[in-house]
N, C-alpha and C positions, 0 to 999 in steps of 0.2 A: 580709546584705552588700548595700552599693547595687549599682544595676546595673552603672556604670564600674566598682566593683572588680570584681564578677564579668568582666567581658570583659576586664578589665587582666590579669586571673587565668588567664584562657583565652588569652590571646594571652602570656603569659608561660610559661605551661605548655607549650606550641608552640615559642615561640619558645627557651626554655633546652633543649628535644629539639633544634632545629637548630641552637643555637649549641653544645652537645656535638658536634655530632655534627662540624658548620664546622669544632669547633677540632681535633680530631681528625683531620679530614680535610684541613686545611693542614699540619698538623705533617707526616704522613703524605707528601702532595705534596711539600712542604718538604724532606723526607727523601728523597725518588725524585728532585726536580728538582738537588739537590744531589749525589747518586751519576750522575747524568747529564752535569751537567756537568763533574766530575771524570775522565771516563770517556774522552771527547771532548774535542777542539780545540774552540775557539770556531765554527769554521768548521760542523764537521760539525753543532755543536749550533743551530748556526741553521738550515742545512736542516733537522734535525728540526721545529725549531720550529715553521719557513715550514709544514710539511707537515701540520703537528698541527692547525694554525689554519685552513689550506685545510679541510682534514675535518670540522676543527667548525663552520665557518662556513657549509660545506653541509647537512651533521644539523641547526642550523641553521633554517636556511631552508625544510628538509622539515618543517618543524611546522608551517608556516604560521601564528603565532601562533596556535594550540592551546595552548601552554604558560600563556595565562592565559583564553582562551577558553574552552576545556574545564572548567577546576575552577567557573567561574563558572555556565554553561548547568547541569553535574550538581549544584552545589550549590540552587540554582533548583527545578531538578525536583522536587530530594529533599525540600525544603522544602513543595514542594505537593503532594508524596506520590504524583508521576505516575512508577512507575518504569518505564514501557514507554519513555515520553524517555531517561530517567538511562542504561539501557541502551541506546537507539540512539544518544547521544552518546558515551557508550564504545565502541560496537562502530565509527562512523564516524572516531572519530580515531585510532586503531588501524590500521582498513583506509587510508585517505587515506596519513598517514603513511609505511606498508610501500609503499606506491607508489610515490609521489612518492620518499622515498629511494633505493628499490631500482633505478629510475632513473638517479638522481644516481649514483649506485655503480659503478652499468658505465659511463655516459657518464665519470667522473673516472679508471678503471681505463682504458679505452680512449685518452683523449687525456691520460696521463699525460706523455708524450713531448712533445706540445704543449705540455704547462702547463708544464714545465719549460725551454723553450727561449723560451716567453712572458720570464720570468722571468731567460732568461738564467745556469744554474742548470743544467749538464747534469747532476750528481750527484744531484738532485732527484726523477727520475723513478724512481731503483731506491728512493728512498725511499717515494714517494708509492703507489705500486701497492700493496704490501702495506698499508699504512696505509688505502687506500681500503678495506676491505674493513669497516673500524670504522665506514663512515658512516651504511649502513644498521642496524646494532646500537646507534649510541648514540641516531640516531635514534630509533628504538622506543622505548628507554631512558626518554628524555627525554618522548615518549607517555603514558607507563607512569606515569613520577613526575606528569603534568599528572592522569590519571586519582585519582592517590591522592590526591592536594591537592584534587580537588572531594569526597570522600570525608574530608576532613582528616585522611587518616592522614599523618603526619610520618615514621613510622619507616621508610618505605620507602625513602625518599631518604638515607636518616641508614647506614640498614645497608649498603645497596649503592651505591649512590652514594660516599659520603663515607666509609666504613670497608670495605668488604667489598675493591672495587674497588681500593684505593688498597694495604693490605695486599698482596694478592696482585702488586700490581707493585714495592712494594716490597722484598718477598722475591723477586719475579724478576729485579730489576737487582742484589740482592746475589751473587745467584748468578751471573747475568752477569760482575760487579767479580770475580769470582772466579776466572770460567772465561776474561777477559778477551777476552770475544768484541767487544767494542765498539759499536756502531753496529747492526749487522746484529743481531748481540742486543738491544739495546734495541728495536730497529723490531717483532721478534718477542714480546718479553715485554708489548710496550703493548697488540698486536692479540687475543695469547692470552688475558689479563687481563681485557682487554674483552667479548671471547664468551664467557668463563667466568663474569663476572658477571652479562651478561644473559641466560645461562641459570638459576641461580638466582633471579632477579628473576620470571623470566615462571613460572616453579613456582609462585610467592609468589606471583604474581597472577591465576593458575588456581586458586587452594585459597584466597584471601581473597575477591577481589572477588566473585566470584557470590552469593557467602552476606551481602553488603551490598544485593543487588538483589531484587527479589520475583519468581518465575520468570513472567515475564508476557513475551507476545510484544513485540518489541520495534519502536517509532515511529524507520523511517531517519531519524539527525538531522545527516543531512549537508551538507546545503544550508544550515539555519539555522547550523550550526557556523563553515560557511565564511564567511557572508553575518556571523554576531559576530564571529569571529574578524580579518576584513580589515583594519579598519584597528589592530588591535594586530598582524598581522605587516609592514605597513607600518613598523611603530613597531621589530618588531625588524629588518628590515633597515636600518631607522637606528641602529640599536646595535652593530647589525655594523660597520657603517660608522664610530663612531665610536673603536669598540674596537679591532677588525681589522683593518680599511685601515688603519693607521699601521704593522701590522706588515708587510702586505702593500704598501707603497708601498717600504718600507724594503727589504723582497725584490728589487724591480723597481731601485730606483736607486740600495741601497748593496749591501755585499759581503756575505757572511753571516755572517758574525762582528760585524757592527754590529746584523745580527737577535737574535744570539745575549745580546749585554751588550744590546739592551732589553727584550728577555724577562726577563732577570735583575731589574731596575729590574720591570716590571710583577708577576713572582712573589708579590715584598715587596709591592710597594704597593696588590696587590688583598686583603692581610690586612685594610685597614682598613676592606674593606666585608663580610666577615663575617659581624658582630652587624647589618647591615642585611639581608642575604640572607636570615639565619635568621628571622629576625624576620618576613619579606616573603613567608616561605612559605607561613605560617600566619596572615598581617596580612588579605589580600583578603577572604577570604571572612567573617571573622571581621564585617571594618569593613563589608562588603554587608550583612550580617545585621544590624548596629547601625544603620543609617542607613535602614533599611527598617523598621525596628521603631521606635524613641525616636527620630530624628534628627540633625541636624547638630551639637548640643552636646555629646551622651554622642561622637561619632567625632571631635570637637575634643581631648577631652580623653585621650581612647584615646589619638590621635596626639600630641600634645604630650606625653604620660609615655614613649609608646614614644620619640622624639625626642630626648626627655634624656638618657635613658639609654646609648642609641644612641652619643650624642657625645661622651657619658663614658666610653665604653667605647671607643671610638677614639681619642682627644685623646692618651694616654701612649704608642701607638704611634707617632702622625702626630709630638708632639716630639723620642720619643727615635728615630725616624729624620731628623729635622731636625736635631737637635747632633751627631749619629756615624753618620752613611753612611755613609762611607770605611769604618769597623772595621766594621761592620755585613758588607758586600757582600764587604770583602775574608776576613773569617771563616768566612762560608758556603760562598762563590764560588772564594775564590782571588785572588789578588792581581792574577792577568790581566784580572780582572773591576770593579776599582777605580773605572777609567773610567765606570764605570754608575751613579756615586756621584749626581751632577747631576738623572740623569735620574729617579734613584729620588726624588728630591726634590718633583721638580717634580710627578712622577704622584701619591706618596704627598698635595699639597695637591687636586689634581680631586677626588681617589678620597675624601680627605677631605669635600670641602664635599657631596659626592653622598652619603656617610652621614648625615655633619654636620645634611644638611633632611629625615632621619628618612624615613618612606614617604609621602614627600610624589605621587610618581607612584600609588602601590595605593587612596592614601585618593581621588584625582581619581575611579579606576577606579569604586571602590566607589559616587561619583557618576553612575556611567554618561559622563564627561566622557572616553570615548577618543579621541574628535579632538582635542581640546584636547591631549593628549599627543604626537601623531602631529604636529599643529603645531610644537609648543613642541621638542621635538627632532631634527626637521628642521633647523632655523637651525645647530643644535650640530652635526650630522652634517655638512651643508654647511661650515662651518668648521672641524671638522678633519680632511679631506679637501682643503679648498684648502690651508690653513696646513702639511698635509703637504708637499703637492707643494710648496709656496712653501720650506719647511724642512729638509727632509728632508736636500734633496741639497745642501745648503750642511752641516747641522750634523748629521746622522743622529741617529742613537739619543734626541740631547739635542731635537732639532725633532723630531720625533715625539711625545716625553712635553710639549713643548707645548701642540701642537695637541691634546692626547686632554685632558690637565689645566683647557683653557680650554672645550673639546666639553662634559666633562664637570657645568663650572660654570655655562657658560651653561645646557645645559639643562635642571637643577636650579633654577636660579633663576625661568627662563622656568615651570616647574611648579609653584612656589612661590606665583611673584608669581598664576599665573592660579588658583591653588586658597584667595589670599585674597581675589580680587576675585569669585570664585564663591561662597563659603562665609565670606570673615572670618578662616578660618583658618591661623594660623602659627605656628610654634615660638619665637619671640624674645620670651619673657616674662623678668620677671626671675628665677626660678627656674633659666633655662634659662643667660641670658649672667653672670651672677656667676662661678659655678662655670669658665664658658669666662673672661672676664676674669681671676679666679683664676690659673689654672694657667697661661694667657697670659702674666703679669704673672713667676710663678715661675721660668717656661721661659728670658725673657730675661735675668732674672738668672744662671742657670747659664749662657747663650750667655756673658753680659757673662763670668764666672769662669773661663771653659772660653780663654775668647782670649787670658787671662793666666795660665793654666796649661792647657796643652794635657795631654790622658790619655797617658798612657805602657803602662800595665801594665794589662792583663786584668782585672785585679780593678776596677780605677777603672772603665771601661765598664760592667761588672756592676753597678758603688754611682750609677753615671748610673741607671740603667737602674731599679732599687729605690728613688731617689729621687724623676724620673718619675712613677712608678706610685703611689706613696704621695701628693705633692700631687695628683694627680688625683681620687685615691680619696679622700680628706676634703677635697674642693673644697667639694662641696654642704652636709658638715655643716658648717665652718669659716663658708658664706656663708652658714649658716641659709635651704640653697635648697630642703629636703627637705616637698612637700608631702603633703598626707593621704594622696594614695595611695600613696604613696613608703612613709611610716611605717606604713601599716596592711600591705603586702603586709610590710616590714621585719617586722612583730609579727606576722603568721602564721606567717614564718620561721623566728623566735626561740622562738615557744611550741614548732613542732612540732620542734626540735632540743633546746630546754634546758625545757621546759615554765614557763617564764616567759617576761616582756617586760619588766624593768626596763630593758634597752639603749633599746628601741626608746621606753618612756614618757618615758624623760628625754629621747629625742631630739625628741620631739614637745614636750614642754615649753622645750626649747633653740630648737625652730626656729619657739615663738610660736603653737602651735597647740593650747595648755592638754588637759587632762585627757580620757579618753574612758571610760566606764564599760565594762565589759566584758559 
């Protein structure tokens, strides 16, 4: 097998562990954010929100950009077979981390009362106190999953992270709905959830990780950690910034029931990034190791297959939330929550065009190009931070999924543009926009059809929704967009399910790419 199919091979084998694991764990949230908000007034549900987002934006910020720092430094090591580093960069981001959080934790537990009167928000603070006690835990957490990703193990994020964690709070807010404790129950089953799962996580990673290291003393790798690390957590307080601050402005200048329906709008519209997340977990280190070995072409071509697929895997969500928000928001949410229809609109196009250019930020990475990222999304985070404050308090909810939609595209593009003027490299082949033209072209037909018969009945939303999905899904064969790696991972698929490939041969011969002996 060439070498791009073996790495297309390895980064799809990665990437389908955390897109199981993604979808799993949206359905799961999906399912918790939805008994949450049923549970609760709009009102209460946006203090929670305000309060969840406080927490995490501090856990956060205690990583100090470790979360791509670290996998990078211990994959490094490992590769030169120096495990006295691999081990002081684990032991250093661990230790840093439990600091710097456990910090954050009492200082946010302590001026709880502050933060809420900041805010304007005096219900606020009976929320935020218990909730503060997660920030040191998902911190670590979040340490924990940086360490396994320099290690490329996938399943630890997939188990506890995305399924272990989300279960267990899901069968806590059932029980909740049940005992109709409301509010005060939920605040308790999020924090319980959360220490119950990071005590199995740190089990897992006293009985795994030592037996990945050679017992050799270990080189303190703290200093270089911080000194790599800097300007990618530069980079994540601008993603804080562009993600957060829109809900934290919306804190400060609307009511919390306008927090409440944009949460609802951002729940949806971070589904379509996903199969990029998953993809991104297992994308870095993989594309470090190609471009340090064979170069810029084999990590062109990585990128551009991941990229397609990426956009095709998003594109029938981003539609069928474009022709039926309204039934969408109002089926999950509730009818009080309609209003969100706009906004889910507008974030579901950012959060689009941000999957849509594929791992266009991990492959820069993989370049060693971190400032050029710390640049390029700065501009974004400065603009939707002004466009908040400029928006917010005229149009709430709908000027917030603005400003973060436009954040999100500029700095996508800004990453884009400077990773073809570094490398040459971009996603806009014709493989790539057919399939998008395609289903583009389909999509406005059913808008044109839908305005002269609007859906009524349940089932028509359903037959949207399986029709969708069906032109997306034969975009590429229909455009004859399917290239050789497309068809060859397709025929290892097919051999090892039906022990043949007559699908896959004829598709190769349909999309001009003649015969392959075996």
């Amino acid at each position: 097998m060439a070498s791009h199919e073996k790495n297309l091979k390895q980064v799809a084998t990665g990437a389908g562990i955390g897109l199981f694991g993604s979808l799993v764990g949206a359905v799961l949230q999906l399912l918790s954010g939805i008994i949450v908000v049923r549970l609760v007034p709009p009102a209460e549900y946006g203090i929670y929100t305000l309060a969840i987002v406080l927490v995490a934006t501090l856990a956060t910020l205690s990583n100090l950009g470790f979360g791509n720092g670290a996998p990078q430094l211990i994959a490094k090591y490992l590769a030169a077979n120096d495990h006295s580093r691999v081990r002081g960069i684990v032991l250093a981001t661990l230790v840093i981390v439990a600091g710097v959080s456990g910090v954050l934790t009492l200082s946010l537990f302590s001026l709880s009362g502050q933060v809420a009167g900041f805010f304007g928000k005096p219900d606020l603070a009976a929320v935020l106190q218990p909730l503060s006690f997660m920030l040191w835990v998902s911190a670590l957490s979040v340490a924990l999953v940086s360490v396994c990703r320099g290690f490329s193990l996938t399943w630890p994020k997939v188990l506890f992270d995305e399924i272990l964690n989300r279960v267990l709070r899901l069968c806590g807010l059932l029980f909740v709905a049940y005992a109709g404790w409301g509010l005060i129950g939920i605040v308790g089953v999020t924090v319980a959830t959360t220490m119950i799962t990071f005590g199995v996580f740190c089990f897992y990673a006293w009985k795994i990780i030592p037996r990945l290291i050679q017992p050799v003393h270990s080189v303190w790798g703290g200093r270089e950690l911080v000194v790599f690390s800097f300007p990618l957590f530069g980079n994540n307080v601008i993603e804080i910034l562009m993600v957060s601050a829109s809900t934290l402005l919306l804190g400060y200048f609307k009511s919390a029931d306008q927090v409440g329906f944009y949460n609802v709008a951002v729940t949806l519209a971070r589904l379509l990034e996903m199969p990029l997340a998953a993809l991104a977990f297992i994308y870095l280190p993989i594309a470090t190791a190609v471009h340090k070995g064979r170069g810029i072409q084999d990590v062109e071509k990585l990128y551009q297959s991941s990229t397609k697929w990426i956009m095709l895997i998003t594109l029938p969500v981003l539609l069928v939330i474009l022709l039926d928000a309204e039934f969408i928001v109002g089926l999950l949410f509730g009818q009080a929550y309609r209003s969100a229809a706009d906004a889910l609109r507008i974030l579901s196009l950012g959060y689009f065009m941000h999957a849509a250019l594929g791992p266009n930020g991990m492959t820069l990475l993989a370049f060693g190009a971190r400032r050029a990222i710390f640049l390029s999304t700065g501009l974004a985070a400065l603009i939707s931070v002004v466009l908040g404050m400029v928006l917010i308090p005229a149009w709430g909810a709908t000027g917030a999924a603005i400003g973060v939609a436009l954040a999100l595209s500029i700095s996508n593009i800004f990453i884009s543009v400077n990773m073809y003027l570094r490398a040459g490299i971009h996603p806009l082949n014709s493989s790539y926009l057919k399939p998008l033209a395609f289903s583009g072209i389909a999509a406005a037909g059913l808008a044109a059809l839908l305005a002269v018969h609007p859906l009524s009945a349940h089932w028509e939303h359903v037959l949207l929704l399986v029709s969708v999905g069906l032109v997306c899904l034969v975009s590429p064969v229909v455009t004859r967009s399917m290239d050789e790696s497309d068809i060859a991972m397709l025929n290892a698929i097919e051999r090892k399910l039906f022990r043949t490939a007559v699908f896959s041969a004829r598709l190769r011969k349909w999309c001009g790419h003649g015969l392959v002996k075996d």
